[in-house]
N, C-alpha and C positions, 0 to 999 in steps of 0.2 A: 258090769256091762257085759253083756253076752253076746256082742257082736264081731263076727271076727277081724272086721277091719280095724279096730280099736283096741288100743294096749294101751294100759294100767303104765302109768310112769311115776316114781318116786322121786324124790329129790331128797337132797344130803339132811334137809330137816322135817323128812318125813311124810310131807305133805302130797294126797295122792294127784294126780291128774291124770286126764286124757288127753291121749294123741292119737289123729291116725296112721295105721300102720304104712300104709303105700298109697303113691298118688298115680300109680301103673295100672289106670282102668282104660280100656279101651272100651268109645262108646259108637254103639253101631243103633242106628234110624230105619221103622221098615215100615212098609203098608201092609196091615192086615186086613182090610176090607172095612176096616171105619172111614170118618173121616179127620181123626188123627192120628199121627205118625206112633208108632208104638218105641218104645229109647229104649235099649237094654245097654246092660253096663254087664262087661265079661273083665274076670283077673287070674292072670294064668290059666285060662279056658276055662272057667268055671264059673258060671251064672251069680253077678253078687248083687243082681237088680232089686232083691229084699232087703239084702241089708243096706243100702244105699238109701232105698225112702223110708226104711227104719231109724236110721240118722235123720235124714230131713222133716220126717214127720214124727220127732218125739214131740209128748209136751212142752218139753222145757226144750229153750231154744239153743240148738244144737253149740253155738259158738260162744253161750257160758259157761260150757263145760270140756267144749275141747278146744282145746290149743290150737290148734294149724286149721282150725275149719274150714277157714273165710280163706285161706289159700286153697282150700280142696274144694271148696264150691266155686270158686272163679275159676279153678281148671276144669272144672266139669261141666261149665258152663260152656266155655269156651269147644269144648271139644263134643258138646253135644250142639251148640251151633253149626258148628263144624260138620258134623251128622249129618244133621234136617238137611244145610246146605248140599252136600253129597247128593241126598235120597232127592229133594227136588230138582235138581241137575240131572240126575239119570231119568226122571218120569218128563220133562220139561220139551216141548216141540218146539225148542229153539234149534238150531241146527248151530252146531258148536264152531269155534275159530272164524267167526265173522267181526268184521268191522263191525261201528256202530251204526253207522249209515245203513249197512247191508240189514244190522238187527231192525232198525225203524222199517227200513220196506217188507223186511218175515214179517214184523209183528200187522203192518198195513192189510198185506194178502192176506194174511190169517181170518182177519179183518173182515175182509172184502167176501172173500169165501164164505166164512160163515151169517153171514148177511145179506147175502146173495137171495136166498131162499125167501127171506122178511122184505126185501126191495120187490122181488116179484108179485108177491103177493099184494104189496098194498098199491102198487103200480098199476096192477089189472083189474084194483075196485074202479 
C-alpha cells in the first residue's frame, strides 16, 4: 500500500493488516465557480485530498481491508458535513441571530421582493 495515510500492522502471528495512520484531517468546503462545492481534506497543512479518494475509490472495498475505516469515514463525514454547513451559512441571505418568526417574515420579503417584478407584469396584461 502506497499511501501515506496507511501503515502496514503486524500482529504477534504474523498476520498483516491495514490501519489508518490519523484521524487529524481537517475538511474545508469552497465555491469554485461550478455548481458544487469543491471538499479538500488538509493534514499538518499538506494537501491529502488524493490520497483520501484513493482509499475511497479503490476496487476493493476500502473497509475489507482496513481496520478502522468505517470509523475514518463517519468522521469525515461528519466533518465534511460540517463544511458544506459552514460554506452555505456564509453564502446564505439569511441575516444571522434571528428568531424564528423574524426568519419566516426574511424568508416572506425575500419572497415578495423577488416576485414583485412577475406580479407586475402579469397585473398589467
Amino acid at each position: 500500500m502506497n499511501n501515506p495515510l496507511i501503515e502496514t500492522v503486524s500482529d504477534e502471528s504474523g498476520v498483516t493488516t491495514y490501519k489508518l495512520k490519523t484521524f487529524d484531517i481537517q475538511v474545508t468546503a469552497r465555491l469554485t465557480g461550478g455548481l458544487a462545492p469543491t471538499i479538500t481534506y488538509m493534514h499538518q497543512d499538506k494537501d491529502v485530498t488524493d490520497e483520501i479518494r484513493a482509499i475511497r475509490f479503490h476496487f476493493d472495498n476500502p473497509a475489507s481491508y482496513i481496520d478502522n475505516y468505517s470509523t475514518f469515514q463517519r468522521m469525515l463525514y461528519e466533518r465534511e458535513q460540517r463544511a458544506l454547513n459552514e460554506l452555505y451559512e456564509s453564502i446564505s441571505m439569511k441575516p444571522k441571530n434571528m428568531t424564528t418568526s423574524k426568519q419566516v417574515l426574511w424568508s416572506f420579503f425575500v419572497f415578495l421582493l423577488i416576485m414583485t417584478p412577475i406580479f407586475i407584469i402579469v397585473w398589467m396584461k
